[in-house]
Structure formats: C-alpha cells, structure tokens
N, CA, C and O atoms as a Tinker XYZ file with bonds, in Angstrom:
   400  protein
     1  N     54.164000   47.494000  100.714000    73     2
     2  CA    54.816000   47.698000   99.442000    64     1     3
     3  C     55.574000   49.018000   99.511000    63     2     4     5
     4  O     55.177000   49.930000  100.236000    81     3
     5  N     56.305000   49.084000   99.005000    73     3     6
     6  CA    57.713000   50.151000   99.073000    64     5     7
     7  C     57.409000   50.993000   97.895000    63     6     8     9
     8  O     57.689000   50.564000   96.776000    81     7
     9  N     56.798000   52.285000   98.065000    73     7    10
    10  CA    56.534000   52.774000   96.836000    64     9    11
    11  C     57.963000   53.224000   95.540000    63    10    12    13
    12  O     57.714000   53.626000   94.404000    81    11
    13  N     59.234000   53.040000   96.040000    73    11    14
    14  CA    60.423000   53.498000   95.435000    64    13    15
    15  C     60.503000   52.553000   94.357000    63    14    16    17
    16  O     60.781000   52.802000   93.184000    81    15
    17  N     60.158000   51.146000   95.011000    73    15    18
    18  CA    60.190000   50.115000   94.094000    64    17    19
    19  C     59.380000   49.754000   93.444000    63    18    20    21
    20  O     59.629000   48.998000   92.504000    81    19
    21  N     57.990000   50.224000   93.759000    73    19    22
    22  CA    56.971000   49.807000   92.870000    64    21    23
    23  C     56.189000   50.592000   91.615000    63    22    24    25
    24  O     56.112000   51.821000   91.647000    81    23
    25  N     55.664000   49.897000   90.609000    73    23    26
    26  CA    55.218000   50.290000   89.683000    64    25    27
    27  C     53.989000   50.988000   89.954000    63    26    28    29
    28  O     53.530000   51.771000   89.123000    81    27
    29  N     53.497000   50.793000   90.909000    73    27    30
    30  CA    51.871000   51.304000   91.358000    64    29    31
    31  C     51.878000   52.305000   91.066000    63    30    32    33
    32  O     50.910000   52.483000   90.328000    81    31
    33  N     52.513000   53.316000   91.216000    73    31    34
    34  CA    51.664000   54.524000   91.131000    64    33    35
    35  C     51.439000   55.389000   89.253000    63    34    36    37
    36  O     50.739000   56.179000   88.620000    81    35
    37  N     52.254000   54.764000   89.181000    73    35    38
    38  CA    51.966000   54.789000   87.443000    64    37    39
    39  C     51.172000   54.066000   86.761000    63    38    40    41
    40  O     50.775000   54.193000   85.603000    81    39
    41  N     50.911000   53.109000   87.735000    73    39    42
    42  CA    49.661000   51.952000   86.539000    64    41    43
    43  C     48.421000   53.146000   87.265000    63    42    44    45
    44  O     47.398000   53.141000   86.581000    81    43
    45  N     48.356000   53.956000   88.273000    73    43    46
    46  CA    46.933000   55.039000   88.740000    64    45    47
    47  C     46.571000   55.858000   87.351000    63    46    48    49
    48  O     47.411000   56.466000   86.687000    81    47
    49  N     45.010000   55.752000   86.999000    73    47    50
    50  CA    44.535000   56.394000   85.745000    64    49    51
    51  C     44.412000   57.499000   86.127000    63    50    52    53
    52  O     43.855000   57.583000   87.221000    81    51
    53  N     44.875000   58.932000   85.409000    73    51    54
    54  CA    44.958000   59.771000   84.965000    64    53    55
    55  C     44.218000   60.590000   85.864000    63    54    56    57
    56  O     44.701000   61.643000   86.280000    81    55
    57  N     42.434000   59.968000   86.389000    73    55    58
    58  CA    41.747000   60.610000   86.975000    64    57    59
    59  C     41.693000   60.564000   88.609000    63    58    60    61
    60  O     41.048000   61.270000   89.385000    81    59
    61  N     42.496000   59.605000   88.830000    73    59    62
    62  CA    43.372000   59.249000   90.299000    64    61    63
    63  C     43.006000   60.116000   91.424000    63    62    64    65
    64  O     42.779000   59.467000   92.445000    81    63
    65  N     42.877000   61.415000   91.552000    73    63    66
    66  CA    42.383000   62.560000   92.315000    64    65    67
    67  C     41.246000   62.449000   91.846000    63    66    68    69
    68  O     40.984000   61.281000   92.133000    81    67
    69  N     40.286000   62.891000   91.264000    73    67    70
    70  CA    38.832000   62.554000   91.066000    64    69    71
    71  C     38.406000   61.454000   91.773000    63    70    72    73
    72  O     37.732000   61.691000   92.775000    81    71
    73  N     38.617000   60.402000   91.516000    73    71    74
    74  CA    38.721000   59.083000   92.106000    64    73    75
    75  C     38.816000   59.110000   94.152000    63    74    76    77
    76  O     37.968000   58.617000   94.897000    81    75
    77  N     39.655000   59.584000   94.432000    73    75    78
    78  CA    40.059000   59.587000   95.723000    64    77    79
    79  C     39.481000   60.425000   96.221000    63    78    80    81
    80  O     39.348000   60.288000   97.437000    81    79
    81  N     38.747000   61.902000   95.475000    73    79    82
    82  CA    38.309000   62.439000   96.020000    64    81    83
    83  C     36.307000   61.877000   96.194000    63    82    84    85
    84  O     35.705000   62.011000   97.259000    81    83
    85  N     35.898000   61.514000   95.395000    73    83    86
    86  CA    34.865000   60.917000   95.572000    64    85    87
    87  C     34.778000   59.532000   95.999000    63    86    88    89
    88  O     33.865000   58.824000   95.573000    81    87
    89  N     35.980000   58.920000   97.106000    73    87    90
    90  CA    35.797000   57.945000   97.368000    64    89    91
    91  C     35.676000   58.462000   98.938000    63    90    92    93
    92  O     35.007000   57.861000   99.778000    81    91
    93  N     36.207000   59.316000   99.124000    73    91    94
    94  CA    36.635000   60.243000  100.621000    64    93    95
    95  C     35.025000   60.413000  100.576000    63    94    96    97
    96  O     34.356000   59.889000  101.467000    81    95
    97  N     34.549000   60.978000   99.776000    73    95    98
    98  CA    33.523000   61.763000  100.007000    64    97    99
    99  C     31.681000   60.956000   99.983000    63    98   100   101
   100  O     30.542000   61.311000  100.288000    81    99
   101  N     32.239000   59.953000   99.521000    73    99   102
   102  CA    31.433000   58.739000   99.541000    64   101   103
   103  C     31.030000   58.421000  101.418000    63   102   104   105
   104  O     29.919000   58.322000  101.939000    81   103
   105  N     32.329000   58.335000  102.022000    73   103   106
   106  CA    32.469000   57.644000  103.266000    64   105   107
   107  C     32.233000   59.095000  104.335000    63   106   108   109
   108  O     31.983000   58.920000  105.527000    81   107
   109  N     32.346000   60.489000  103.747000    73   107   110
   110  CA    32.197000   61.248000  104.861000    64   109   111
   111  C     33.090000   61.534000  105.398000    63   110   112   113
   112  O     32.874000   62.031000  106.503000    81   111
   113  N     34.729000   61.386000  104.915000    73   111   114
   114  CA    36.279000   61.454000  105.360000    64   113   115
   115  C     36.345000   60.374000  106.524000    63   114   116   117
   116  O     37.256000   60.364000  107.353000    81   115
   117  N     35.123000   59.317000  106.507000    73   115   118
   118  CA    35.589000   58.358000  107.971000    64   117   119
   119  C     35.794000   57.266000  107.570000    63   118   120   121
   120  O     34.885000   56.780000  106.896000    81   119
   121  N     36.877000   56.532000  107.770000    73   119   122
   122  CA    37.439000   55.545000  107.581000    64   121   123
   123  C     36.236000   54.226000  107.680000    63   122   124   125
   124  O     35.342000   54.144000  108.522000    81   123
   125  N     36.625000   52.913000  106.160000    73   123   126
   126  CA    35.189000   52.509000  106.472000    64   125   127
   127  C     35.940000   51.281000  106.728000    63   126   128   129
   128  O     35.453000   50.257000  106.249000    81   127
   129  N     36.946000   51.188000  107.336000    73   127   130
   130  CA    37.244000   49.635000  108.269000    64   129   131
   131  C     35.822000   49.319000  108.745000    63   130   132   133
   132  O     34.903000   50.051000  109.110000    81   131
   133  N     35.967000   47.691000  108.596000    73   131   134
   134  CA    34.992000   47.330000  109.410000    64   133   135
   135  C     35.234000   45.817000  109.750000    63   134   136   137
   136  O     35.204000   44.982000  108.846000    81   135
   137  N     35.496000   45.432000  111.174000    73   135   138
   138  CA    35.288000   44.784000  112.165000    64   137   139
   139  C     34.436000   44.023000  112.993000    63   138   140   141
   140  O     34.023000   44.453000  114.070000    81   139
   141  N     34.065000   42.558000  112.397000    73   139   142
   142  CA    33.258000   42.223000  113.643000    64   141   143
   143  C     32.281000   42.640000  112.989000    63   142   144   145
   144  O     31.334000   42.316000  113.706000    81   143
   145  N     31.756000   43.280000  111.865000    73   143   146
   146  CA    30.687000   44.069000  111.859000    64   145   147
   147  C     30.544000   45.303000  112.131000    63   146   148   149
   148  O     29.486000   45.906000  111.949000    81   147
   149  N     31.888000   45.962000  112.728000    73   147   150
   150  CA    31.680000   47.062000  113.270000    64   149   151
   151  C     32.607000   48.199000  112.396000    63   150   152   153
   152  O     33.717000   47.932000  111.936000    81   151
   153  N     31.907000   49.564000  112.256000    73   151   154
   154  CA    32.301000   50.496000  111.020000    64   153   155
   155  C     33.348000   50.780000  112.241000    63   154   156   157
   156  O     33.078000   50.850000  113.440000    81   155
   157  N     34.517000   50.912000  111.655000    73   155   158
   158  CA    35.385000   52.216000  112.385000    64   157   159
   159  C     34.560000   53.533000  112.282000    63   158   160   161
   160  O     33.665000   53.794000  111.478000    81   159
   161  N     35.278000   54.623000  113.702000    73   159   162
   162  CA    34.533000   55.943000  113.557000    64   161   163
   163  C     35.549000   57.148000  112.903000    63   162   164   165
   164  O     35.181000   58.130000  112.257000    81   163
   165  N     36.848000   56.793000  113.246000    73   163   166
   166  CA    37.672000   57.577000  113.143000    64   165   167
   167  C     37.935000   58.244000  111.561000    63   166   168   169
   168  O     37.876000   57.498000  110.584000    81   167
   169  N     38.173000   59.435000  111.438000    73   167   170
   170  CA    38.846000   59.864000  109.975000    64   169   171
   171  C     39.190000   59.179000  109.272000    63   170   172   173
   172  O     39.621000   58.172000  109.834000    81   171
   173  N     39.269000   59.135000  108.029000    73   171   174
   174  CA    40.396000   58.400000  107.351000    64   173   175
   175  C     40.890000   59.325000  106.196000    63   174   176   177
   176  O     40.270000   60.325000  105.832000    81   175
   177  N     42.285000   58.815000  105.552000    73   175   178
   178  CA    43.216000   59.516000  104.980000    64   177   179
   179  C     43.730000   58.724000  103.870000    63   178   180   181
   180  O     44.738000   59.177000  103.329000    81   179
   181  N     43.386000   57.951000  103.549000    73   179   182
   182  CA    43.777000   56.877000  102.100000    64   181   183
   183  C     42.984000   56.157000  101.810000    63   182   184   185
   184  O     42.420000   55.310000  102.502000    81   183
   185  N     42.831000   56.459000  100.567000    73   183   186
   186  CA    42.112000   55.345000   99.179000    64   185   187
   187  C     42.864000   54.149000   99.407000    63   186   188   189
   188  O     44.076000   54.194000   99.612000    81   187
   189  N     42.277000   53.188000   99.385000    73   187   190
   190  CA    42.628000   51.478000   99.157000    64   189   191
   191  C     41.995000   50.582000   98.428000    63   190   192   193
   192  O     40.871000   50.236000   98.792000    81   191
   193  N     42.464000   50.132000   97.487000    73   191   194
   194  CA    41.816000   48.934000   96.260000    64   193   195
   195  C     41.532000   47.817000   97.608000    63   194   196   197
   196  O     42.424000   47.255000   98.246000    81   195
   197  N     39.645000   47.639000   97.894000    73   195   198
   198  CA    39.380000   46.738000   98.243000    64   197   199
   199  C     40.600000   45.304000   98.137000    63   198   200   201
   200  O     41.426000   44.871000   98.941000    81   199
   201  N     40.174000   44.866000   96.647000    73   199   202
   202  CA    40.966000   44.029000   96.264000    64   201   203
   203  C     42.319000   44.653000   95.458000    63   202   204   205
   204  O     42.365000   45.814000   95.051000    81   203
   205  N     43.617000   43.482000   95.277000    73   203   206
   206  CA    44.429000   43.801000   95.044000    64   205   207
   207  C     44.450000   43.901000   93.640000    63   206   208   209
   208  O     43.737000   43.041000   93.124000    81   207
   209  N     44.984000   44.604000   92.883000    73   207   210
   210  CA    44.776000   44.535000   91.726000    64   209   211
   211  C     44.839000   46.089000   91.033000    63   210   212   213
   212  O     45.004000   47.092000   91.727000    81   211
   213  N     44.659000   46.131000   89.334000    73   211   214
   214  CA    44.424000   47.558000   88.866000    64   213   215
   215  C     42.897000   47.798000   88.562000    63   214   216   217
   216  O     42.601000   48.623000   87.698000    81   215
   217  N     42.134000   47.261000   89.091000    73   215   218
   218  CA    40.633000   47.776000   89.112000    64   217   219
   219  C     40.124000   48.846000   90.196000    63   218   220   221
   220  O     39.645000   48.641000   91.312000    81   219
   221  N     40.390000   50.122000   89.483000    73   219   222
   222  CA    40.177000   51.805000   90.162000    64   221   223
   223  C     39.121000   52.043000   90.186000    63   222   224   225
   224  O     38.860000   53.221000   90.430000    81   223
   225  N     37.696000   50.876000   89.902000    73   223   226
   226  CA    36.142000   51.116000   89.894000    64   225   227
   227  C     35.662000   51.550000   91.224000    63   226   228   229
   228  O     35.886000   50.824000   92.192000    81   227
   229  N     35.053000   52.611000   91.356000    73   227   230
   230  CA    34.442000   53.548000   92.440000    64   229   231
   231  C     34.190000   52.290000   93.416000    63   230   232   233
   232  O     34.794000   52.484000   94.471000    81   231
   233  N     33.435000   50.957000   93.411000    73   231   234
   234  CA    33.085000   49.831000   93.965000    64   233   235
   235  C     34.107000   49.438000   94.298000    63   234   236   237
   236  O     33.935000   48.886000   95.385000    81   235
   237  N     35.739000   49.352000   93.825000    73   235   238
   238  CA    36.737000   48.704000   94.499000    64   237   239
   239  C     37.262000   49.254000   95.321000    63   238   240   241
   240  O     37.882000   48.661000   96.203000    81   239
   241  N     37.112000   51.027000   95.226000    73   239   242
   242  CA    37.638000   51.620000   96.398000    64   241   243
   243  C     36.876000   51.994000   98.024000    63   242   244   245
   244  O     35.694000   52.224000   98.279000    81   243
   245  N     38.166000   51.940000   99.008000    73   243   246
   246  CA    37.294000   52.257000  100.088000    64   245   247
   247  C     38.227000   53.348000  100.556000    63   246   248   249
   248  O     39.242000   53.360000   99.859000    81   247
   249  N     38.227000   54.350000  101.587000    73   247   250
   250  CA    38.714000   55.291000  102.498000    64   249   251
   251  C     38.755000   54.529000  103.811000    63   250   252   253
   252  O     37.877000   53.903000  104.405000    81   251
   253  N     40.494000   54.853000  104.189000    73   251   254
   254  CA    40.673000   54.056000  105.736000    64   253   255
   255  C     41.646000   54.837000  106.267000    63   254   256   257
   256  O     42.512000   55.485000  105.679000    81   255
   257  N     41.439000   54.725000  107.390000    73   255   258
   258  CA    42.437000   55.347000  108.136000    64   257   259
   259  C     44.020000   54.847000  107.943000    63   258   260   261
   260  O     44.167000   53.729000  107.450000    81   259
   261  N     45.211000   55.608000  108.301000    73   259   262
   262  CA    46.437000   54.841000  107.868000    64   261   263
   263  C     46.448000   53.644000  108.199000    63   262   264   265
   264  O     46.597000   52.745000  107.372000    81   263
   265  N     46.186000   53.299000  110.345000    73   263   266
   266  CA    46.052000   52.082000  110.898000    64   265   267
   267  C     45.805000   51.278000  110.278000    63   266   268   269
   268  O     46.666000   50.438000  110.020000    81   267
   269  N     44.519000   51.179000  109.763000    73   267   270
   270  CA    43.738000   50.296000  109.068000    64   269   271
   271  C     44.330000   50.156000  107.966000    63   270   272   273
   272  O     44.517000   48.991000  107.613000    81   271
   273  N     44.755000   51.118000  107.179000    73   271   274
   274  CA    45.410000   50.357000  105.770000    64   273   275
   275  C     46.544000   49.779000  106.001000    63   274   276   277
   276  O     46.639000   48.796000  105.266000    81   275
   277  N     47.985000   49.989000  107.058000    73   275   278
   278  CA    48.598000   49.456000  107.433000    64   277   279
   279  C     48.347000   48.216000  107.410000    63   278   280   281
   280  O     48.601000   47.505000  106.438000    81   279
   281  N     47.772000   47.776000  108.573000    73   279   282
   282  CA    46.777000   46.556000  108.966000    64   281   283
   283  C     46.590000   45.609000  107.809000    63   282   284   285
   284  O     47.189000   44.539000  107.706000    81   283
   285  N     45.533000   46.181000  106.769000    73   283   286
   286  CA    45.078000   45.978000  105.430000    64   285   287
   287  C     45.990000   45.030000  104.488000    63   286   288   289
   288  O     45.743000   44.019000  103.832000    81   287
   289  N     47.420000   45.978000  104.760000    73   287   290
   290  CA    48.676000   45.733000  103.888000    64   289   291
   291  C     49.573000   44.859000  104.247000    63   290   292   293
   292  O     50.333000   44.281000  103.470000    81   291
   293  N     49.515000   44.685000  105.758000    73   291   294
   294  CA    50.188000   43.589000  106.292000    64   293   295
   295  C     49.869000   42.239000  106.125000    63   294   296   297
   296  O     50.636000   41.295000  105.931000    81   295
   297  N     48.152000   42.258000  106.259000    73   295   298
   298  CA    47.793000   41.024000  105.873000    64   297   299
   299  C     47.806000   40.848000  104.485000    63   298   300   301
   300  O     48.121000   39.662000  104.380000    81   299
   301  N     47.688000   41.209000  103.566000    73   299   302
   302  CA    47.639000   41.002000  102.268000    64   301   303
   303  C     49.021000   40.460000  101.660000    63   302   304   305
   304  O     49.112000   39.525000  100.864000    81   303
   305  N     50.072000   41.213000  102.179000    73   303   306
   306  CA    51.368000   40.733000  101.975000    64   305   307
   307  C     51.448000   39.595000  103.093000    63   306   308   309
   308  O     51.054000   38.557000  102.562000    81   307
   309  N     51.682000   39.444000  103.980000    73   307   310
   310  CA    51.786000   38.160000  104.574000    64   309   311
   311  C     50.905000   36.550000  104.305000    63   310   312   313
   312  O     51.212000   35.411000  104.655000    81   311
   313  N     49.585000   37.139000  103.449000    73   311   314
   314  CA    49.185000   35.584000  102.333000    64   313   315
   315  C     49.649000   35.579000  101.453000    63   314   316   317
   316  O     49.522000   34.551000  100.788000    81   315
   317  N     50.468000   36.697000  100.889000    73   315   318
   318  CA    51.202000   36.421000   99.159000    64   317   319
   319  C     52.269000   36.172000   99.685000    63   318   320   321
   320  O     52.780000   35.590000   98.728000    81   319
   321  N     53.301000   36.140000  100.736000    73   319   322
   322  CA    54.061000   35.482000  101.583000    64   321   323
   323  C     54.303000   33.884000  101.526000    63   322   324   325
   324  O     55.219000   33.204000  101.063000    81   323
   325  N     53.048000   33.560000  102.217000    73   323   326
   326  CA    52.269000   32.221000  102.724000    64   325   327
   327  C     52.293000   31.439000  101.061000    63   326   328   329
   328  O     52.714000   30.306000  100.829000    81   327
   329  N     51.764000   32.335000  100.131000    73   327   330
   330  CA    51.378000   31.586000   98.706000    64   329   331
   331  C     52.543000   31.288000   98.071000    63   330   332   333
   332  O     52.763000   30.132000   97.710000    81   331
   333  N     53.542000   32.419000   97.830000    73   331   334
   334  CA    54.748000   32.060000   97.515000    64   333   335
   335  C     55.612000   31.290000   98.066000    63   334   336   337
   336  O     56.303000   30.658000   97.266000    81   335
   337  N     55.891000   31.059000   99.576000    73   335   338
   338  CA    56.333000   29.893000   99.861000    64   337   339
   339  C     55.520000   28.473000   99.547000    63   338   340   341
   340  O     56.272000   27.523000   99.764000    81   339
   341  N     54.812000   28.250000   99.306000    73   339   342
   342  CA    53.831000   27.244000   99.228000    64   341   343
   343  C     54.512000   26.751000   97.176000    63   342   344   345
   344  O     54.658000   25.561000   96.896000    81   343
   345  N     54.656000   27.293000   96.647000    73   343   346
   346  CA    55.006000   27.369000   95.531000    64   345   347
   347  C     56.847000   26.821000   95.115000    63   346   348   349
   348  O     57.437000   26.264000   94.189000    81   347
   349  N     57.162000   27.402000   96.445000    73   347   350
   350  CA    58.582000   27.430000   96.520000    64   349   351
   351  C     58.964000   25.902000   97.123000    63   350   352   353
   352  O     60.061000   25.385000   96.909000    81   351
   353  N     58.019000   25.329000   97.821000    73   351   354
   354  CA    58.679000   24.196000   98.105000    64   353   355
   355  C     58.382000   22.831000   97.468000    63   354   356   357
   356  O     57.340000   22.420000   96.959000    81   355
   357  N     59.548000   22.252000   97.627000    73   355   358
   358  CA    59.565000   20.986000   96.434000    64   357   359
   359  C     58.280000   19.917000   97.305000    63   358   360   361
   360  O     57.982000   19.940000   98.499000    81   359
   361  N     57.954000   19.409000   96.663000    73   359   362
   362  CA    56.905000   18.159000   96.662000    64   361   363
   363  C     57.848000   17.012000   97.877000    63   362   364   365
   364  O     59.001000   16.916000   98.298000    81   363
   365  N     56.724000   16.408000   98.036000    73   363   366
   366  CA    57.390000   15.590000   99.230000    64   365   367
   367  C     57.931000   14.601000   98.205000    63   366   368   369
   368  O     57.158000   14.295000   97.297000    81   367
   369  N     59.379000   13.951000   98.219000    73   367   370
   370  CA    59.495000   13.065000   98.179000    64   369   371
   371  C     60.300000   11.722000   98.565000    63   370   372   373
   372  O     61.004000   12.055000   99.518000    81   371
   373  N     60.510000   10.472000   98.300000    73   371   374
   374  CA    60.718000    9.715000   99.073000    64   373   375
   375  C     62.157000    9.652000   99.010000    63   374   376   377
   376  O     62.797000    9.991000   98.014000    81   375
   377  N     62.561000    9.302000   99.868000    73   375   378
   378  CA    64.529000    9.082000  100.122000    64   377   379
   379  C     64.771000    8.199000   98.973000    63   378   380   381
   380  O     64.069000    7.209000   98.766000    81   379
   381  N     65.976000    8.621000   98.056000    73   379   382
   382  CA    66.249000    7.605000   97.387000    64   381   383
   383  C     66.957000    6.431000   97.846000    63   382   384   385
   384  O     67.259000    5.502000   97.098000    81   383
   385  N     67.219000    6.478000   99.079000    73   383   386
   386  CA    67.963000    5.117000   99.831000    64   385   387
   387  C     66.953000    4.108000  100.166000    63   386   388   389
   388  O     67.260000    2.919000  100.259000    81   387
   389  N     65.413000    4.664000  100.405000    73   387   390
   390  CA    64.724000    3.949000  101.249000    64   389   391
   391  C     64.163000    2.871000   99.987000    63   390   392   393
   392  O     63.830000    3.140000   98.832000    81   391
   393  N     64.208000    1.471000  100.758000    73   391   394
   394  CA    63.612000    0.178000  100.003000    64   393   395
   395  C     61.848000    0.290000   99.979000    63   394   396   397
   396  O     61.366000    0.363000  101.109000    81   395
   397  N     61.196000    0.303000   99.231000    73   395   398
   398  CA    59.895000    0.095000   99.064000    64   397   399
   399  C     59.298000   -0.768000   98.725000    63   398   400
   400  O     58.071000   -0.684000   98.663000    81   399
C-alpha cells in the first residue's frame, strides 16, 4: 500500500506511539514472524495489524522486521488481488449461437 494514497495513517488512534511502543516491547524489539513454527530471531522495526483492518487492539498487533512485513504485505495484497478479480469476472455463459 502506497502511503501517499492511502487513508491509513489517519484512521491510527491518537495513541498510535503508545501502541507501537508497547507492542515493540511486548516482543523484545525481535521480530515475531513465524514460520513453520519457527519465531524469527532478528530485530524488528514495524508494528503490523495481524489482521487487516482498523482494529489497533494490543492482540492485533505484532512487531516484524521490514522483510517480513514486506512479505506480510505482498501476500495480503496479492489475495485481495485474486478476490477482486474473482468478482470482476462475468459468470460463465453459454454462446448465444449455440443450439441447446
């Protein structure tokens, strides 16, 4: 998402730094990707809404490294991708030439 164009950072409540800072501090500044089962070890540097959405509840946020939110963001946009084309295309239907 292109922050120039998006509304996001204004729908962030007021306490937005509070928030990010006890979400950092929750995880220990280490990114809590997890893989396979497996925690990433590395730092991390951004708050990310688990899920997509405006729910800023301490439970929706996690701390990830950029990679990982990259990652995060790619897939998330590439199923709202997938969904919107799915939406976009017309229904199958039959040739109006063909005799039935």
């Amino acid at each position: 998402m292109a922050w120039d164009t998006s509304t996001r950072r204004q729908r962030l409540p007021s306490n937005w730094p509070e928030l990010r800072r006890q979400t950092k501090q929750r995880a220990r500044g280490i990114c809590e990707w997890v893989s396979n089962g497996i925690r990433c070890t590395r730092q991390g540097s951004e708050c990310d809404h688990r899920n997509q959405g405006d729910n800023h509840a301490l439970s929706n946020l996690q701390w990830l490294g950029t990679e990982h939110h990259w990652a995060k963001t790619k897939q998330e946009n590439a199923a709202r991708n997938t969904r919107n084309a799915a939406l976009k295309r017309k229904p199958n239907e039959q040739h109006p030439g063909r005799i039935t």
